[in-house]
Residue frames as qw, qx, qy, qz and C-alpha x, y, z in Angstrom:
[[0.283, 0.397, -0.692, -0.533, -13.43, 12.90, -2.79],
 [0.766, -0.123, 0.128, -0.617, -15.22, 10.55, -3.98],
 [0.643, -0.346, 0.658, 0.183, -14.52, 6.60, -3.19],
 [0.827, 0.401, 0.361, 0.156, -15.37, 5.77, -7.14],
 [0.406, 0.818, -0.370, 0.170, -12.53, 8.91, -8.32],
 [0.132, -0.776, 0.617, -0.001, -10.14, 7.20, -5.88],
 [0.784, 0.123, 0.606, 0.064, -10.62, 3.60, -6.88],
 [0.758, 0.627, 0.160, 0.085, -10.12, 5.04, -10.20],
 [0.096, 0.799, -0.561, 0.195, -6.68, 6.58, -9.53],
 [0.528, -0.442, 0.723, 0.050, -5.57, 3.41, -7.44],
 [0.826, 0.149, 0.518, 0.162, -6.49, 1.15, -10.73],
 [0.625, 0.686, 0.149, 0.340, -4.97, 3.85, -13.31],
 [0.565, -0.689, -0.052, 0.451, -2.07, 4.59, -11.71],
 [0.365, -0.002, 0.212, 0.906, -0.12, 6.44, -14.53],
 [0.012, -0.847, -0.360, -0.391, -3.10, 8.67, -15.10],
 [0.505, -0.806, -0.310, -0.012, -2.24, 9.44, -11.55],
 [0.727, -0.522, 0.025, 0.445, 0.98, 9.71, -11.55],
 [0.368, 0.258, 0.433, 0.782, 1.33, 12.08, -14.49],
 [0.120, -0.896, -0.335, -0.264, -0.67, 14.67, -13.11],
 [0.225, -0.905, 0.291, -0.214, 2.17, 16.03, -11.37],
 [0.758, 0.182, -0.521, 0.347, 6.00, 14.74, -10.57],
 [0.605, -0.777, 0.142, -0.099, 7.34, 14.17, -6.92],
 [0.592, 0.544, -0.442, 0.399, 10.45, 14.04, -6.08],
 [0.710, -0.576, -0.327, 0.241, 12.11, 12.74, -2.94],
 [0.096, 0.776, -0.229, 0.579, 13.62, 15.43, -0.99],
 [0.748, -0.279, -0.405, 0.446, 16.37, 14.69, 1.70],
 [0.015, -0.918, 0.242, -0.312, 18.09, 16.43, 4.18],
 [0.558, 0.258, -0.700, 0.364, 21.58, 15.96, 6.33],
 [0.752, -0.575, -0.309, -0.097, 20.87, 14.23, 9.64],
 [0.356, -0.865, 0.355, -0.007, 23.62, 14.94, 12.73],
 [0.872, -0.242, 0.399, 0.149, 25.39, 11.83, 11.77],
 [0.066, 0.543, -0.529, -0.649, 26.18, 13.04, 8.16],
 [0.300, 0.245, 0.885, 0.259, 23.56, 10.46, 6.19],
 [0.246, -0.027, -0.410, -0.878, 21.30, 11.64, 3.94],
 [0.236, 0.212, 0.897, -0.307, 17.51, 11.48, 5.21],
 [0.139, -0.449, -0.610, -0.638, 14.79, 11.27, 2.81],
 [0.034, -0.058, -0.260, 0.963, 11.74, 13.95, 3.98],
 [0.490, 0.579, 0.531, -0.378, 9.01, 13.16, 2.31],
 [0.558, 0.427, 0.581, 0.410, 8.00, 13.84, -1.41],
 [0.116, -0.414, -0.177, 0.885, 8.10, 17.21, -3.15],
 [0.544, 0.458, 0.703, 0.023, 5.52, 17.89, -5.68],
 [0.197, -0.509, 0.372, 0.751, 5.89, 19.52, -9.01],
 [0.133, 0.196, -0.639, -0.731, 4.66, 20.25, -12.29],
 [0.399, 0.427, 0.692, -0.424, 0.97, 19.89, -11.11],
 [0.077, 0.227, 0.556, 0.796, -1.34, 19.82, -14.12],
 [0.307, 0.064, 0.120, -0.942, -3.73, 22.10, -14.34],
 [0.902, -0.116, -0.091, -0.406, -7.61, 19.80, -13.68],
 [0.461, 0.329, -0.783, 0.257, -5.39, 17.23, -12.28],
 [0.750, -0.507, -0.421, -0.059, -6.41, 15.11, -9.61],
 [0.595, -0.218, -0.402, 0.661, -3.44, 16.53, -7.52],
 [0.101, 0.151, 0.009, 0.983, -4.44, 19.81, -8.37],
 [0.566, -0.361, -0.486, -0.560, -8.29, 19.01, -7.35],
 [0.707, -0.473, -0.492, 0.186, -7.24, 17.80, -4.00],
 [0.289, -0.951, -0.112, 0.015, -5.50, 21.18, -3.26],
 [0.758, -0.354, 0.196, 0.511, -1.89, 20.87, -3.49],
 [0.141, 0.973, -0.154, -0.097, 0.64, 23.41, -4.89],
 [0.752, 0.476, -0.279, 0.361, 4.20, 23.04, -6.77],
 [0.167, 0.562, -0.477, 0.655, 6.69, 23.26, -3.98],
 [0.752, -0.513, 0.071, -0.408, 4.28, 21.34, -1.59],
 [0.209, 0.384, -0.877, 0.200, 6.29, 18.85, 0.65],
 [0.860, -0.386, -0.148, -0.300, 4.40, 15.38, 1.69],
 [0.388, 0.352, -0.821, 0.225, 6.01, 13.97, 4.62],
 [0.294, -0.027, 0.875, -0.384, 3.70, 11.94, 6.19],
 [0.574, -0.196, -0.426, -0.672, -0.10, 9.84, 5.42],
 [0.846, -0.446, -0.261, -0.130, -1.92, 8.88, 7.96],
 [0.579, -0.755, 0.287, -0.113, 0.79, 10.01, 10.70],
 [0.910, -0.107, 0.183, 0.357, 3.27, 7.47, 8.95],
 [0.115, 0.792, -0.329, -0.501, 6.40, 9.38, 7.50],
 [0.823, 0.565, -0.048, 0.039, 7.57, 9.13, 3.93],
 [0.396, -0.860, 0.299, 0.122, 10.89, 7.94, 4.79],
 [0.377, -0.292, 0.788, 0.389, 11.50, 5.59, 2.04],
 [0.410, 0.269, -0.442, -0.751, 10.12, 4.29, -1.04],
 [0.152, -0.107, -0.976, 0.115, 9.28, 1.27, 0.44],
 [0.087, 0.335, 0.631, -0.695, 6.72, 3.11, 2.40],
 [0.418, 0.353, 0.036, -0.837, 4.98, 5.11, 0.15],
 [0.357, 0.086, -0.901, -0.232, 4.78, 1.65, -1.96],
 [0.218, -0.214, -0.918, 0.253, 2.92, 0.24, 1.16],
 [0.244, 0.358, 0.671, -0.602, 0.85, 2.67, 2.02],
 [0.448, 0.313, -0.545, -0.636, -0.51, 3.03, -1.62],
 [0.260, -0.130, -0.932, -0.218, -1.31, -0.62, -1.41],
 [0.099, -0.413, -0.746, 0.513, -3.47, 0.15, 1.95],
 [0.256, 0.041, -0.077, -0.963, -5.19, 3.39, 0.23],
 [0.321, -0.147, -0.495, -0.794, -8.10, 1.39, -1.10],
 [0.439, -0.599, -0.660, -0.115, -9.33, 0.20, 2.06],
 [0.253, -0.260, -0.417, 0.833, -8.90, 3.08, 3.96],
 [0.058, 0.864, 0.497, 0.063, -12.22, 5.13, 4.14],
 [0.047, -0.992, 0.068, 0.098, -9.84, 8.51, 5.05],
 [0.785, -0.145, -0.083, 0.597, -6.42, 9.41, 4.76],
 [0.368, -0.857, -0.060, 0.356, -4.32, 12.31, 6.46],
 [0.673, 0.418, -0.183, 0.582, -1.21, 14.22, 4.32],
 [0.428, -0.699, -0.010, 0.573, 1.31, 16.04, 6.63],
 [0.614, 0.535, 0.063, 0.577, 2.48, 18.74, 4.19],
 [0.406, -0.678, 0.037, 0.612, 4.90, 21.48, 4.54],
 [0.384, 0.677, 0.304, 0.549, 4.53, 24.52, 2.25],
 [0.203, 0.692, -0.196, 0.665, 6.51, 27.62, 2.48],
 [0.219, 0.431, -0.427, 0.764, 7.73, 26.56, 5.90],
 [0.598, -0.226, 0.265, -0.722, 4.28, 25.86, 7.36],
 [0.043, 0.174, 0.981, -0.073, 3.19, 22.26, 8.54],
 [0.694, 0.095, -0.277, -0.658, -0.33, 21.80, 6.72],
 [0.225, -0.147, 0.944, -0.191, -2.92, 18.86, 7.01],
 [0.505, 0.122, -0.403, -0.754, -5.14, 17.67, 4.41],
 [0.405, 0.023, 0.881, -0.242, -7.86, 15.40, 4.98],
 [0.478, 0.067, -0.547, -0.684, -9.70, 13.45, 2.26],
 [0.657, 0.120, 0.656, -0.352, -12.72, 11.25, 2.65],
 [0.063, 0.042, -0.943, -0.324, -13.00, 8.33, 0.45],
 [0.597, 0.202, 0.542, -0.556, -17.24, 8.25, 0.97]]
């Protein structure tokens, strides 16, 4: 992708974030707490930048760049770090399968 379409999603972030709703998706850990998993993604529009980068309703991100999505805190931070990051890595998990998407920022 190019670096000028993702500079333009990190500086119009509701464009971006209206192309398609995530939703955190937990599960129960041995202890009995609720652990967040990563994001799930939904209600992709159709030419959407989420839908342009390959993703699919029902996709699960739980990781970028090898970090997991384990809070909202995180995915905050690493959002701030996207725009100097020439690449970045999603772990997804779609129907059961671990997937790995790599975008270049050139």
């Amino acid at each position: 992708m190019p670096k000028a379409s993702v500079n333009h999603y990190l500086v119009n972030l509701p464009e971006l974030m209206n192309s398609a709703r995530a939703t955190p998706r937990f599960h129960d850990a041995a202890n009995g707490q609720r652990v967040m998993e990563g994001f799930e993604v939904g209600q992709i529009k159709e030419g959407s930048v989420v839908e342009k980068l390959g993703l699919k309703n029902g996709d699960v991100i739980f990781e970028v760049n090898g970090q997991a999505l384990d809070s909202l805190a995180t995915v905050v931070r690493l959002f701030s770090e996207a725009q100097s990051l020439p690449q970045a890595t999603l772990g997804v998990l779609r129907g059961g399968r671990r997937m790995t998407f790599v975008f270049n920022a050139r």
